[in-house]
N, C-alpha and C positions, 0 to 999 in steps of 0.2 A: 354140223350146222353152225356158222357164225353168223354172229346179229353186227348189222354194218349201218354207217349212213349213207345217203344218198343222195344226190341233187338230181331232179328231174330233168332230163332235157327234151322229152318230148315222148309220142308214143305209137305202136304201128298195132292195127287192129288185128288182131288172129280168129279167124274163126268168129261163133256167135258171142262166147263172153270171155276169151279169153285175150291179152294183149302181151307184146313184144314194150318194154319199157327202155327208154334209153336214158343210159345215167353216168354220172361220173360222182367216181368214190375215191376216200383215200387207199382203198385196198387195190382195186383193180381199174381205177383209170378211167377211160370212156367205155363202158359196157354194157350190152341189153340183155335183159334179164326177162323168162316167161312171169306173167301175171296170170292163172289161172282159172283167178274169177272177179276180174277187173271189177264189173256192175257192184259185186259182194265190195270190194274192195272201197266204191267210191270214188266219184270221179273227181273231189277236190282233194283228194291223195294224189293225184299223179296231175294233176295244170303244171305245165311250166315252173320252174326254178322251185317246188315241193321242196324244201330236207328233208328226207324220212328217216327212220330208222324198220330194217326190216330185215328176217333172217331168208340167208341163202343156201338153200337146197342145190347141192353139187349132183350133176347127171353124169355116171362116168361112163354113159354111151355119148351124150352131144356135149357142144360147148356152150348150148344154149341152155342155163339152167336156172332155177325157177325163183322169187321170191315171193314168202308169204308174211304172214304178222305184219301188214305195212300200221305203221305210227307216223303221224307228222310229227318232225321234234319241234317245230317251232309254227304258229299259225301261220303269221306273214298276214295279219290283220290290215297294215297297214299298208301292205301293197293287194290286197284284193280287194277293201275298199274306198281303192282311188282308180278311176279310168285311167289315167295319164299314167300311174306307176305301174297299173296291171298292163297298158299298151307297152311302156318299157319293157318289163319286163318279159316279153311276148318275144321282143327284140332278140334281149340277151340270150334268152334259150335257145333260139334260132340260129344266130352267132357258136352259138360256141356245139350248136348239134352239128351244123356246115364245117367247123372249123377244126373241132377235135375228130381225128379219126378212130372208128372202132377197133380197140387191144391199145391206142395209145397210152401213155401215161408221160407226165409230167410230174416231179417231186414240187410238194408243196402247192399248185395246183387247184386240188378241192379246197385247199383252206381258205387259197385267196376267194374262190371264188363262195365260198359260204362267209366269210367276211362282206364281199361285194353284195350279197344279199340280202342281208344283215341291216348294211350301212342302206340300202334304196329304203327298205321296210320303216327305219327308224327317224328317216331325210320326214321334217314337219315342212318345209318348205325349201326353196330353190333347187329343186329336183331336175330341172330341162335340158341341163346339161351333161347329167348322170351318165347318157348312154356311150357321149363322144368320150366322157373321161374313162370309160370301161373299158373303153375299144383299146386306147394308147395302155392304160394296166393289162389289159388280154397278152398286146405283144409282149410289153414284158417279162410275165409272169410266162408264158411261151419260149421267151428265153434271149426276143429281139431288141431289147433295148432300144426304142427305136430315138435316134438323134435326130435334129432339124435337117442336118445336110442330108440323111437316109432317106427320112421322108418327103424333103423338098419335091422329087418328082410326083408325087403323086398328089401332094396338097396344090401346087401351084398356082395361080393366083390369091388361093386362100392359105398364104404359107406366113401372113401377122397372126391372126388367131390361132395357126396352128402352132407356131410359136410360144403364143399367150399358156396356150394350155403344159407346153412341155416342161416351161419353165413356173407355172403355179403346183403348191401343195393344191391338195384333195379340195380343201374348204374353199379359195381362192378362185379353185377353177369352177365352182359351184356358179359363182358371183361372177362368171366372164361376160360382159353385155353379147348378144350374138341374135341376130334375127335367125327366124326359122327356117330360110332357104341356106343359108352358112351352117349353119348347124347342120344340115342334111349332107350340105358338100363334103363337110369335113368328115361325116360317118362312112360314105362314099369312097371317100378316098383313104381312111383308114382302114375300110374292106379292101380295098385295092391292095394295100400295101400287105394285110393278112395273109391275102392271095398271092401274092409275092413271092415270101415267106414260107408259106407250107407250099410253095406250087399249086396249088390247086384253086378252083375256081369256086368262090363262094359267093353262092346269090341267094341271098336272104330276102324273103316272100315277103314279112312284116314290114321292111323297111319302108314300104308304099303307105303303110300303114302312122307312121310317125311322119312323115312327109306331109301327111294330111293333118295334124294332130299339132304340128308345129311347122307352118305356112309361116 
């Protein structure tokens, strides 16, 4: 039995208390693990973007095997009591549950992204642009570097701000002026370009959700 962390990415219902958890770790990458008594467990264990720490129970009949002992290692105070940062982060989990495939792995990876949740948790103000700056760190941290000429096709008309952003650090890009309909194009078109990239087609449900949230 080893005890691991976890980033939540979301979760699939089994049965009457039982759940299918989908997470990515530094051990094993994007992988869902059985929960066995979700309800016992608690359901602000397992929201969205969760770190946990919890031990895995290996099944050497399936590949589906179990975790139990769930701990949050961190609350994430600060993004469950803000609407705006919990609508974010709604975003991110959905993003990277579309994007990461299950047995994937990437080195380095979970850290970024338990950094990246870290840094929304701790953001006391100019947060609105968090999610456009996650999407351009996703590619690269994925492996796509992605440059202006790369992405040119898919920003297109919206190819200054998307500019603005490649060429600001973290804090800089926090502070980019951007209405709410720019901000969504550019999320749009950095799914596009995701979608590219890993081939596959990501349609993220929340997105509708931040559209409305930042009009």
């Amino acid at each position: 039995m080893d005890n691991i962390e976890l980033i939540v990415l979301g979760t699939t219902k089994v049965g009457e208390s039982a759940m299918v958890v989908h997470t990515l770790s530094r051990e094993y990458g994007r992988r869902g693990f059985l929960v066995r008594s979700a309800k016992k467990a608690g359901t602000a264990l397992l929201l969205p973007l969760s770190i946990l720490e919890a031990d895995v129970v290996e099944n050497p009949k399936s590949d589906l095997w179990t975790i139990r002992n769930l701990h949050l290692r961190d609350a994430l105070n600060g993004i469950r009591g803000n609407l705006e940062k919990n609508t974010i982060s709604l975003f991110l989990s959905e993003v990277l549950f579309r994007t990461l495939k299950e047995g994937s792995y990437e080195d380095g990876l979970y850290e970024w992204c338990t950094g990246s949740i870290l840094t929304l948790d701790a953001l006391e103000s100019d947060w609105a642009n968090f999610h456009v700056r996650f999407l351009l760190e996703l590619a690269g941290a994925l492996g796509f570097r992605p440059s202006l000429e790369d992405i040119a096709p898919f920003a297109k008309e919206h190819i200054k701000p998307m500019k603005a952003f490649l060429e600001a650090d973290f804090s800089a890009s926090m502070l980019i002026p951007l209405s709410g309909s720019i901000r969504n194009a550019l999320c749009e078109a950095l799914l596009q370009y995701l979608s590219y990239h890993t081939e596959s087609s990501i349609q993220v449900n929340s997105l509708a959700v931040l559209r409305d949230l930042y009009r």
